[in-house]
KOLTOR-541812 format. One record per residue (C-alpha): residue in one letter; residue number from 1; chain; x, y, z. Coordinates in nm, 2 decimals. Layout:
# KOLTOR-541812
 residu num chaine   east  north     up
      A NUM      A      X      Y      Z
...
***
This chain:
# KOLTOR-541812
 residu num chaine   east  north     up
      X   1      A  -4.41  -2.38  -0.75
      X   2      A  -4.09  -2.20  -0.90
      X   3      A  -3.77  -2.38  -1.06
      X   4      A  -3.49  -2.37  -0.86
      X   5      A  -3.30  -2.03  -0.94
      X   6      A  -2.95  -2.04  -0.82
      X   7      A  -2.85  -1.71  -0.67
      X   8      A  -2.50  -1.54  -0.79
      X   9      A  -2.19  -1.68  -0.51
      X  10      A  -2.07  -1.36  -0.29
      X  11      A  -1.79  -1.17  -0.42
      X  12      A  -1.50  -1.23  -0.17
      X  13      A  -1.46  -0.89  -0.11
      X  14      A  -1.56  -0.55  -0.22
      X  15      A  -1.54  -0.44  -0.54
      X  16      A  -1.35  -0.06  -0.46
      X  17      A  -1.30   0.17  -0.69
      X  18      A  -0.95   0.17  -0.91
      X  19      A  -0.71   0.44  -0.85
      X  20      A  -0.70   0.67  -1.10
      X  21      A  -0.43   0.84  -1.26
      X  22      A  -0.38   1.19  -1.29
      X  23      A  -0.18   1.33  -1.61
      X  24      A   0.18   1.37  -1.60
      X  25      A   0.21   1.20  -1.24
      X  26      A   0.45   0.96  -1.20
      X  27      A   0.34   0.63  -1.19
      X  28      A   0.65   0.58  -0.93
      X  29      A   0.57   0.80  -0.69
      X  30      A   0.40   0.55  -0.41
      X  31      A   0.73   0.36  -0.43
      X  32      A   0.93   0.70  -0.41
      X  33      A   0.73   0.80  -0.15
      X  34      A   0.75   0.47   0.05
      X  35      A   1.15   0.53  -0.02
      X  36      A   1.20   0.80   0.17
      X  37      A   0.94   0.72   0.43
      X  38      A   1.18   0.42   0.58
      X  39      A   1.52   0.62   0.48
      X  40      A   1.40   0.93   0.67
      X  41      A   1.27   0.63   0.97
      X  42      A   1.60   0.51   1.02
      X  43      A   1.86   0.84   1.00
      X  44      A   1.63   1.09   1.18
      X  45      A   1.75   0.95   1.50
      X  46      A   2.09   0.93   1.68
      X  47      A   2.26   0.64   1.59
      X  48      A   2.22   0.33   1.82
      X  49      A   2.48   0.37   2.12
      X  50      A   2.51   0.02   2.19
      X  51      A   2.73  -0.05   1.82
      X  52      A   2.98   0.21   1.88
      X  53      A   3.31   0.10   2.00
      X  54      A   3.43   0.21   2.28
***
């Protein structure tokens, strides 16, 4: 008969590999990125008819 072994708990997710950073990048750039993503979203389209005066 064998002692009870307790087996390691489950890790709650994944472990994924971390992003690595290249030399000279900025370490900004996601959040720059993200910037211009939602400024670019909201004036590449006609303004919204329904707030202009008439």
């Amino acid at each position: 008969m064998t002692p009870f072994q307790p087996s390691n708990p489950p890790s709650p997710r994944p472990s994924l590999p971390k992003a690595t950073r290249r030399a000279g990048e900025n370490p900004l750039v996601h959040v720059i990125l993200a910037f211009w993503a939602l400024w670019h979203c909201r004036h590449a389209r006609p303004p919204d008819t329904s707030l202009t005066p008439l």
